[in-house]
N, C-alpha and C positions, 0 to 999 in steps of 0.2 A: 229593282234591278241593282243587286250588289255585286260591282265589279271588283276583280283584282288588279293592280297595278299589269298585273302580266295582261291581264284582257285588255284594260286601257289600251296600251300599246299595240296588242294585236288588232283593236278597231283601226286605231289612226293609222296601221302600217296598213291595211285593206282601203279603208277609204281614199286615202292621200297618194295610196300608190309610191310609196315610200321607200328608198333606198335603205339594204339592209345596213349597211354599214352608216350610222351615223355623221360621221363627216363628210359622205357624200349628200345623203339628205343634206344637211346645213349647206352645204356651196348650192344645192341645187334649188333649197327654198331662195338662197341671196342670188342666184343668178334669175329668178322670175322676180325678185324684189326690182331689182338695179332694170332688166333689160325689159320688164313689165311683159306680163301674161293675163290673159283672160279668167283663167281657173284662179287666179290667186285670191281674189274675193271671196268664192265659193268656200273653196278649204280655207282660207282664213277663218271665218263663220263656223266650218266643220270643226276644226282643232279646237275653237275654245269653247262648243257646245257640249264637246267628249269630254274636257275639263272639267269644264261645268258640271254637268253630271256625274262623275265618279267623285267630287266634292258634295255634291247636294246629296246623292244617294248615300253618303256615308252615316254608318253608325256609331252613335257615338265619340264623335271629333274632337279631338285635340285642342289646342287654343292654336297652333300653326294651322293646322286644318281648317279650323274654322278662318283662319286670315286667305287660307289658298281660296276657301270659297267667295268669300268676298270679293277677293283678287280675279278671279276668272267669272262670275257673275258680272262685275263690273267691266270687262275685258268682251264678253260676251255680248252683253246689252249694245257696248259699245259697236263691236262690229256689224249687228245686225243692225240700229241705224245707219250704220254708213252706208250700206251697201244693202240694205234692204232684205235681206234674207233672214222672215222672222221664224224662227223654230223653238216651239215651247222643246223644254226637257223632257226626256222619256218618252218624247212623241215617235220616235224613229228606231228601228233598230238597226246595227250593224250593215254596215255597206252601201250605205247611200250617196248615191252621186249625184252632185248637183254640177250639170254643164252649163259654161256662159254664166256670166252675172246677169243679174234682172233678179225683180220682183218675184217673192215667192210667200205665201202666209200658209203656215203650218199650226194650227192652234189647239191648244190643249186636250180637246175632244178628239185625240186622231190619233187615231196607231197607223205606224204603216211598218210593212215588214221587211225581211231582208232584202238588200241587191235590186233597192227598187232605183229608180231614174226619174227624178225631175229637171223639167227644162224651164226656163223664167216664164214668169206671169201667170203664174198656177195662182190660185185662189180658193183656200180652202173655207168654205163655211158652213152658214146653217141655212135651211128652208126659209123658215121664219123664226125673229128675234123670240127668244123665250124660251123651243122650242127644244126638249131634251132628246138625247140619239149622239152615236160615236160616226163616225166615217172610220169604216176597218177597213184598208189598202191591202193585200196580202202580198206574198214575195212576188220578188223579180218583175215588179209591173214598170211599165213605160210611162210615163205622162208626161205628154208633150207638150210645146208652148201654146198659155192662152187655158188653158185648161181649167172650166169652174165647176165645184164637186159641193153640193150642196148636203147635206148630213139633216137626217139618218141616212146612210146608203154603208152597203156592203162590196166591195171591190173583188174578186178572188184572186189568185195566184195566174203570174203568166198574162197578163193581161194588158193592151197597149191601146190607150186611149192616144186619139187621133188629136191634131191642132184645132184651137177653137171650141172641143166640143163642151157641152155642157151635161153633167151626170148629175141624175136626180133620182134615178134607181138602182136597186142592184143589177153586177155585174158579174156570172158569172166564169168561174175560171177560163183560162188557156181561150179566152174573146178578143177579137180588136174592136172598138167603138167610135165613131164618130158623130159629129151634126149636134145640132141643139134640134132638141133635147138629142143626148148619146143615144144610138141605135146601133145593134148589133152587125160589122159588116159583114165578118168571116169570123169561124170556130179555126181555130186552131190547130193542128193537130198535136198529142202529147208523144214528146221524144223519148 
């Protein structure tokens, strides 16, 4: 995924929900610094993943380039300790929201797609240790808090996994699922 400066930005203006005007962003990031917000963990973690990324994905780097990567890898790691929100690179695409801080493990095995929604204490992994398989999320899905997704498993588009549940199998599109194990509770209908 080789981004342009110009798509950089157009992610983190989508994600972040970002004032077009730069000097509004700025007062607005330091007015949730100073009078403290819930979201601010979340896209803290956001912002320097997308850094991250359009540094690690580069071809060919510069010797700055290569310091930016450093600089926001280091920048990155660090947020995600703080605040708990692990997300490997290129695991995500475009438009993901994370609401509330809490606990969230997103690991290398996992694609998920656009405009999807995680809420804390998701927990992505695998069946059993050893055991090869992706967890493919596909767009605009919901997953709620508490939510464990054990891999191999296929997710489709549209799709809103209920609190608590736990996914062990595929899920097809435009589903809501609940319960350990996920059971199918209603289809959807497609708009």
């Amino acid at each position: 995924m080789d981004l342009s400066k110009k798509d950089l930005k157009e992610i983190i203006k989508e994600e972040l929900g970002v004032y077009r005007n730069p000097m509004l962003q700025f007062f607005h990031m330091l007015k949730m610094f100073l009078c403290g917000n819930e979201m601010l963990p979340a896209q803290e973690v956001l912002y320097s993943l997308r850094f991250y990324e359009y540094y690690f994905n580069k071809k060919n780097p510069n010797i700055f380039e290569k310091a930016l990567k450093f600089f926001w890898h280091f920048t990155f790691r660090n947020r995600q300790l703080k605040h708990s929100i692990f997300i490997e690179p290129n695991s995500v695409q475009k438009g993901l929201k994370l609401t509330h801080p809490g606990f969230r493990k997103i690991p290398e095995f996992v694609h998920i797609g656009k405009n999807s929604t995680i809420l804390p204490m998701v927990l992505i992994g695998k069946k059993k240790p050893g055991i090869e398989g992706k967890a493919i999320i596909g767009d605009n899905c919901y997953i709620s808090t508490g939510v464990t997704i054990l891999a191999p498993v296929n997710i489709g588009d549209n799709v809103t996994i209920g609190a608590g549940a736990v996914v062990t199998k595929d899920i097809p599109s435009n589903t809501t699922v609940a319960g350990v194990p996920a059971r199918k509770i209603k289809k959807v209908p497609i708009e």
